[in-house]
C-alpha positions, 0 to 999 in steps of 0.5 A: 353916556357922559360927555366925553364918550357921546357917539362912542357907543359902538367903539364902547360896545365893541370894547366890552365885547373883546373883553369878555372874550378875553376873560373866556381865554380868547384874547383880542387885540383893539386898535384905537386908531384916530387924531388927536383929540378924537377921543382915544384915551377917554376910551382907554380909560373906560376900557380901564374901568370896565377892566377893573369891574370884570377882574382884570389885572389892568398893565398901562403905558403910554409911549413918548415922544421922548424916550421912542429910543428908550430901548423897552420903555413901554415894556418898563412901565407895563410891568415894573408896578405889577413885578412892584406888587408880587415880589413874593410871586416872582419865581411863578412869573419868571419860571419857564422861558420867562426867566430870560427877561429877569434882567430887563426889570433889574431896578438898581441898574440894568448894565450889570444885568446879563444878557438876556440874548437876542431881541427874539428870546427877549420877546418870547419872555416877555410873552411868557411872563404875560402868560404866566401874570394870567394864570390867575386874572385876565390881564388888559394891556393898555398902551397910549400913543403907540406911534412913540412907542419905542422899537423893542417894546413895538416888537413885543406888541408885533409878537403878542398880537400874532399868539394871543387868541389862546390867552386871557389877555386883551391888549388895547393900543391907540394911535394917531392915523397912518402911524403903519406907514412909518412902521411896518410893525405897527402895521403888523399889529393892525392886521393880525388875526385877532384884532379889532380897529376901532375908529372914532369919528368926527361927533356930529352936528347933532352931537355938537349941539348936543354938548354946546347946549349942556355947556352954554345952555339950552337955548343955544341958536341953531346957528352958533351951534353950527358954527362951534361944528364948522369951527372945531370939525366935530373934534370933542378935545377942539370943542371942549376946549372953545366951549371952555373959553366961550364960557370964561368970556361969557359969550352968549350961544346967540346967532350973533355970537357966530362971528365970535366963535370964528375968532376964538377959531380951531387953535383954541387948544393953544389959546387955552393953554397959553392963555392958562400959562400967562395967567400963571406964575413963572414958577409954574411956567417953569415946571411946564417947560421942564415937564416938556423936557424931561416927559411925563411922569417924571418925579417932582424932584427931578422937576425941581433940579430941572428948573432950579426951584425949591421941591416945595415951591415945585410941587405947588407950582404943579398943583396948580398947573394941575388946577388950570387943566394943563396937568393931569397929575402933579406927582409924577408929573404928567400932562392932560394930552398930549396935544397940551403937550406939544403946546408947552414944548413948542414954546421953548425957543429952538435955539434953547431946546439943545441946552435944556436937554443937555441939562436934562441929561446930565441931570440925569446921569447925576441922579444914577438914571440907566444910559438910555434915559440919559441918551434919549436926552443926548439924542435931541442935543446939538452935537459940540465935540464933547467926549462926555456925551459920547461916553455916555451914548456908549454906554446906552449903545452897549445896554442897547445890544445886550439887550437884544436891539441893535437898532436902538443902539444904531441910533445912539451910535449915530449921534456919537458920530455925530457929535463927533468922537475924539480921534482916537475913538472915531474909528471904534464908534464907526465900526460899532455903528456898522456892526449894529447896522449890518445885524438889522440888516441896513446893509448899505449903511453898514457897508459905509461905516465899516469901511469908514471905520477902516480908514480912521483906524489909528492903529495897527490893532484897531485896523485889524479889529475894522478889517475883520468886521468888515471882511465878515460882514462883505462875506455874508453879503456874497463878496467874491471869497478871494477879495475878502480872504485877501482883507483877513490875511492883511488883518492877521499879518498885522503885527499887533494882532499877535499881541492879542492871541485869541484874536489871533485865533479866531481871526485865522479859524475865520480866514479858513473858512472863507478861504476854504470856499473859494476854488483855487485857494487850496494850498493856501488853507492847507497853510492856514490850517497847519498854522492854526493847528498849532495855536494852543486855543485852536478849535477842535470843531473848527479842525474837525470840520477841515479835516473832513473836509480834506479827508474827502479830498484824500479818498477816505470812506463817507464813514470817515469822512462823516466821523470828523464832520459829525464830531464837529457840528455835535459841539455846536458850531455857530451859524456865524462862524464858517466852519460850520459850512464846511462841516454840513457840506461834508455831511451832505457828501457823506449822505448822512442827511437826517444827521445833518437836518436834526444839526442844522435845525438846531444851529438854525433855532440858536441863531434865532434865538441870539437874533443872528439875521445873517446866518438864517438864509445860508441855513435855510439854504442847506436845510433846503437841499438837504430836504430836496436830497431826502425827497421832501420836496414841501419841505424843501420849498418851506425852507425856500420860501422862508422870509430871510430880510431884505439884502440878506441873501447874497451869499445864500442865494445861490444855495436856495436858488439851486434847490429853487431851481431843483424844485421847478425842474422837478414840477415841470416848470423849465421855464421858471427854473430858467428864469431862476437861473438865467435872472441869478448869480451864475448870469454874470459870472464868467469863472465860478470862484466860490463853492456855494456855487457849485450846487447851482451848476449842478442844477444848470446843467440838470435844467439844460438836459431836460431841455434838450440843449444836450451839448451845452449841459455836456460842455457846463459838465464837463467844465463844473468837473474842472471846478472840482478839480480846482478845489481839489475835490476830483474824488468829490460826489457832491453833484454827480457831473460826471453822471450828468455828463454822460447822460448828455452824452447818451442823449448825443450818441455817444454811448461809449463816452458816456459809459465810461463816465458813469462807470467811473462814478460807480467805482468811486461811489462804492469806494467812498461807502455812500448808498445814495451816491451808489444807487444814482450810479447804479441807475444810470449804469442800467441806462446805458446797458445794451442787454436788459437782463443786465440793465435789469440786475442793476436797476434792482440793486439800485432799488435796494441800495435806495431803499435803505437811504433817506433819498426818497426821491431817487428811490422813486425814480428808479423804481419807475426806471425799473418799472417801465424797463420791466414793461418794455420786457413783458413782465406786465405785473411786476412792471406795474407793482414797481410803477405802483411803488414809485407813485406812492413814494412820489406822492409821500415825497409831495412830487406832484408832476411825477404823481401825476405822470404815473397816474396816468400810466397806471390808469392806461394800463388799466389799474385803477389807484382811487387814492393815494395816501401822503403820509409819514414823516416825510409829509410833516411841515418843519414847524410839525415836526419840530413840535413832535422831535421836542415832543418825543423828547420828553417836552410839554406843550408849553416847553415846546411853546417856548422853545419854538417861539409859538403858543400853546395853542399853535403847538396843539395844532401842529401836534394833532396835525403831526398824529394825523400824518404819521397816524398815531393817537398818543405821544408813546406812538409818535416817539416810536414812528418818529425814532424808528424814522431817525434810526 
């Protein structure tokens, strides 16, 4: 073992041992996480060598404090050299989902690449193009100093780490102690299940003596040997580093040399290295510094322009920097540690930091170096009013964006601000800021710097630009509707909007939307719509998705009303433009439920392949009910319990809360549903003005019966009936009030009322051509029917009506209804068969309390059930059945990989789980079970 890796043998074993694995295609993550001069990069570089001896294709980097908002840095220095090497190879590299990334590696300026989309499609590339390296050697990806690597290449390490156990990769990071504490990927990484910490220790005393007696000879005294341990606390780099100026002062290893290996003390690190500088020439001094400024690897040539020398005189300064042991390497640049490095750049005197980081940058800018280096110069300058700058931190703010991290161009945004821009551009550079803030979610943050953008609008056309960020943006953040709605018609008021036409038009197809959510706005959106219907580039999916929604209003049949709403979720709406609400909610109406899942899903995996946070949790909102409407209760609870980011919920909120608090109801947990409900939205409102709440009224309603507080759910009934009606929705069967209404009734006695209402929801049901709307009305018409031979006619229409339907659920409970009215009747076999019936459909709909409770009315009534079976479609997780609809498509597992963001691994996994349930054993048996499931 050499010098520099004594004690490391575990750390080395360890090394060698994910290595083979990973060359076996079971790659591993190594954390190398220590302090500096532990030893972390000696250990990079043998894990390099023994790479290399074992066939590895080796990628290194090494993050710097620098370029940490060099948006993909990392990412350059790993792949650029290899891309470099296999310029004949690129169309293998780049095929597949690897092709997005393309643009990322364009050498002669990255501004006039594509966008290559959001920061998920971007990582997900980055992975395939790894995969696609390893297809003919392992790879070993290295990267020094992980706690400056910048964000976006952090992220790609955080989405490796949780899919490389099926590849030949194996990836080692080392990092200074506790760097997860400032970065929640980081900790990611060191917490996934393929990785491996290694943390090198302090070398001991024996281990000191060791060294001490191999450097300064074996007769060193036990006692100066302690002292060079007590002195350096073990630390090799510390060590090293006394030693060497113990030996150029010739001290002897006696025990009365003690006192000075004291002196020389723990800074000998920075002795040494401003000891070695003083002794240089001041040209040498100078191409230190300026290697401090510009970061390692930088050519010589930018060296030399930096300090004003002479390439020539340049380059020999750097050898013999190199020489003394402050450079690793003269051409590029770069110094031995970074605790050199520190060294070197503490010297330059604060108030002339900002100077030669102006310099820098502008040298930079001049040489034809992209925006973002020159912005990471910028980034440490102190700001002076200068428009050039904030030009030029513009420009790495837009190459930021298109490449998917806003957040790094949050961060040039922020110095712009700062510097400040002229007056004219202050609003603009606010609003951009906002905008990046609000996309990662620092929501407070967006929320004052989009209002402050609104307030240093110059101009009529900037002040409606501002007005419509910050409208969208207070809407998703769960605004009453009205106040926003109020904003967007101000901004399209603005008489220079109508100089800019398809503004003009989005702004109004937006305005639409949200106003079309508040309850008492309906003449004012039938105006807006009349007026953007004659716009000559109107949407026809955004007229299609309102004119479902009002032929619903004027009593058309869920045929028609599913004819608009369908035409207009089929042209892909996005999931950041309103109108798609309108559409998935009239499709929901019209019971078209699978329709809208296969929509929805799809909306939902193009949201996050652009990177749209906003959108995610209102989609995952409706896939929510959808699922609870279908009977897929787990499903629905997936769809529930999905990470959505802090913040980002509130105007999605009550949407999941209503299948939330759905959920609980239907487990037996009243409490928790209260809780929900009582802790929601609904607690502070004393009018409901929105109709994203309109589904948490049904499920308050549903919560005070099972209850028993009968006349508040009538009351709140009756009230969420007026709430329709203040939409202009009292044809609506969105949430059947009125049947909730008059099974609070029935509970109260009033039978004649409540008979009444549910036969007025029956009339419109079968009006409005819904199986599903039909078969509830059907149910609880039975409920309320004196003669059982009556009650028993329409409990088995019902049980036709919904057994045809996807509401797997609803067809349970009136099965048991059935059941349970033909035991009160005496037919005892046909009473238990439907029973029977209802327990396994609850059972595929993963309704586990009502599973339970037929049980046991089976069990006492003497039929023993060993096992019921959950299987079908509806028993698939979200993630299986996405992999078997792309499977069934046509799709290989690796397509389906990358369009899924998952490895080909996760996918096989999902798959064989997918046969299992459905109880298929080849691709031709799932398409058939999957296709006759969609028919």
């Amino acid at each position: 073992m050499t010098d520099a890796l004594l004690e490391r043998q575990t750390e080395v074993d360890a090394l060698r041992r994910t290595l083979d694995d990973s060359a076996a295609g079971r790659g591993h993550v190594v954390v190398v996480e220590a302090a500096p001069g532990l030893g972390k990069t000696t250990l990079l570089r043998h894990t390099r060598d023994l790479a290399d001896v074992r066939g590895f294709r080796v990628l290194s980097a090494r993050g710097s404090e620098l370029e940490s908002d060099f948006a993909f840095g990392v990412i350059r220095q790993l792949f650029d050299p290899v891309l470099a090497e296999e310029q004949g190879e690129r169309d293998r590299l780049f095929k597949g989902a690897a092709k997005a990334t393309e643009g990322l590696f364009d050498t002669a300026d990255l501004t006039e690449a594509p966008p290559a989309g959001s920061l998920y499609l971007l990582l997900n590339g980055l992975y395939w193009l790894l995969v696609n390296l390893s297809a003919r050697s392992p790879v070993a990806l290295l990267i020094d100093d992980l706690q400056w690597v910048d964000g976006p290449s952090l992220r790609f390490v955080e989405f490796l780490s949780r899919r490389i156990d099926s590849t030949p990769v194996m990836v080692v990071l080392t990092s200074r102690p506790r760097a997860y504490e400032r970065d929640a990927a980081i900790a990611e990484v060191m917490t996934a299940p393929d990785a491996t910490v290694l943390e090198p220790r302090s070398l001991s005393l024996t281990a000191v003596a060791e060294l001490v007696r191999r450097t300064l000879g074996s007769e060193a005294d036990d006692d100066f040997c302690t002292a060079c341990h007590a002195t350096t606390t073990g630390n090799p780099l510390f060590l090293r580093e006394l030693l060497r100026v113990l030996a150029s002062n010739g001290t002897r290893p006696v025990a009365a040399a003690v006192r000075t290996v004291h002196e020389v003390g723990p800074d000998a690190v920075r002795r040494h290295v401003l000891g070695r500088l003083r002794h240089l020439p001041a040209e040498a001094r100078a191409v230190a510094r300026a290697v401090a400024v510009l970061g390692d690897d930088t050519p010589l040539g930018l060296i030399a322009r930096q300090c004003s020398l002479p390439v020539e005189d340049a380059a020999a300064a750097a050898e013999r920097l190199a020489q003394a042991g402050i450079l690793e390497h003269a051409e590029p640049a770069a110094f031995i540690h970074a605790v050199v490095a520190d060294v070197v750049r503490s010297l330059i005197p604060l108030a002339e930091r900002s100077a030669e980081h102006d310099a820098a940058a502008a040298l930079l800018r001049e040489s034809g170096e992209t925006p973002a280096r020159v912005a990471s110069h910028l980034l440490r300058t102190t700001p002076e009013g200068r428009a050039d700058r904030v030009t030029a931190l513009l420009a790495a703010a837009d190459q930021a964006r298109e490449r998917g991290s806003p957040e790094t161009a949050a961060v040039y945004l922020l110095r712009a601000r700062a510097e400040p821009p002229p007056a004219e551009s202050r609003s603009e550079v606010s609003r951009l800021l906002g905008n990046c803030e609000a996309h990662k979610l620092a929501l407070t943050d967006a929320d004052t710097h989009l209002r402050e953008a609104l307030a240093l609008a110059s101009t009529p056309a900037q002040w409606a630009l501002c007005a419509y960020s910050l409208a969208r943006f207070r809407n998703a953040c769960g605004d009453a509707p009205g106040e926003v709605v109020d904003l967007l018609g101000r901004a399209l008021a603005t008489p220079a909007v109508a100089e800019h036409p398809a503004v003009a038009t989005e702004l109004e197809a937006e305005l639409l939307g949200i106003a079309r959510s508040d309850l008492g706005r309906r003449p004012e959106v039938l105006g807006h719509l009349r007026s953007y219907r004659r716009r000559p580039d109107a949407s026809p999916a955004v007229v299609d998705a309102h004119l479902s929604v009002e032929a619903v209003f004027s009593g058309a049949t869920a045929d028609e009303v599913a004819e608009l709403a369908g035409r207009a979720l089929a042209t892909g709406l996005p999931t950041e433009r309103s109108a798609i609400w309108a559409a998935a909610h009239m499709m929901i109406v019209a019971d078209r439920l699978e329709e809208t899942d296969r929509h929805l899903r799809r909306a939902l995996r193009a949201a996050v392949q652009r990177g749209l946070l906003f959108p995610l949790a209102l989609t995952r909102g409706y896939l929510a009910r959808v699922a609870f409407l279908r009977g897929d209760l787990a499903q629905a609870q997936e769809y529930t319990d999905g990470d959505t980011g802090p913040g980002v919920q509130d105007l999605a909120r009550p949407v999941l809360d209503a299948t939330r608090a759905h959920l609980l109801i239907e487990a037996g947990d009243l409490a928790g549903a209260e809780a929900l409900i009582g802790g929601g939205v609904l607690a502070d409102l004393d009018v409901v003005d929105s109709t994203h709440h309109l589904w948490l009224m049904g499920a308050r309603i549903r919560l005070r019966i099972d209850q028993g507080d009968h006349v508040a759910a009538l009351d709140e009934a009756i009230t969420l009936g007026r709430d329709y009606a203040r939409w202009g929705g009292e044809l609506m069967l969105d949430v059947p009030w009125r049947l909730l209404a008059a099974e609070a009734c029935h509970r109260l006695g009033r039978t004649e009322r409540a008979r009444s209402l549910a036969e007025e929801h029956l009339r419109l049901a079968r009006a409005f051509g819904a199986a599903r709307h039909i078969g509830a009305a059907l149910n609880a018409t039975a409920l309320l029917t004196d003669d059982p031979r009556t009650a028993g006619a329409l409990l088995a229409e019902a049980v036709e009506v919904l057994a045809a339907t996807s509401a797997r659920l609803d067809f349970a409970k009136v099965l048991e209804k059935q059941g349970r009215t033909l035991l009160d009747t005496g037919d005892r076999d046909a009473g238990l068969t439907a029973i029977g019936r209802a327990a396994d459909v609850a059972t595929e709909c993963h309704a586990s309390a009502m599973t339970e409770r037929l049980r046991r009315l089976l069990a006492h009534s003497g039929v023993r059930r060993t096992r019921i079976t959950s299987r079908g479609v509806h028993t698939l997780t979200p993630a299986e059945r996405s992999a078997g609809e792309l499977a069934t498509a046509g799709l290989t597992n690796r397509q389906i990989a990358e369009q899924l963001f998952l490895s080909e691994k996760t996918v096989e996994a999902h798959l064989s789980r997918a046969y299992r349930k459905l109880g298929v054993r080849s691709r031709t048996q799932l398409a058939m079970r999957m296709t006759t499931v969609a028919g």
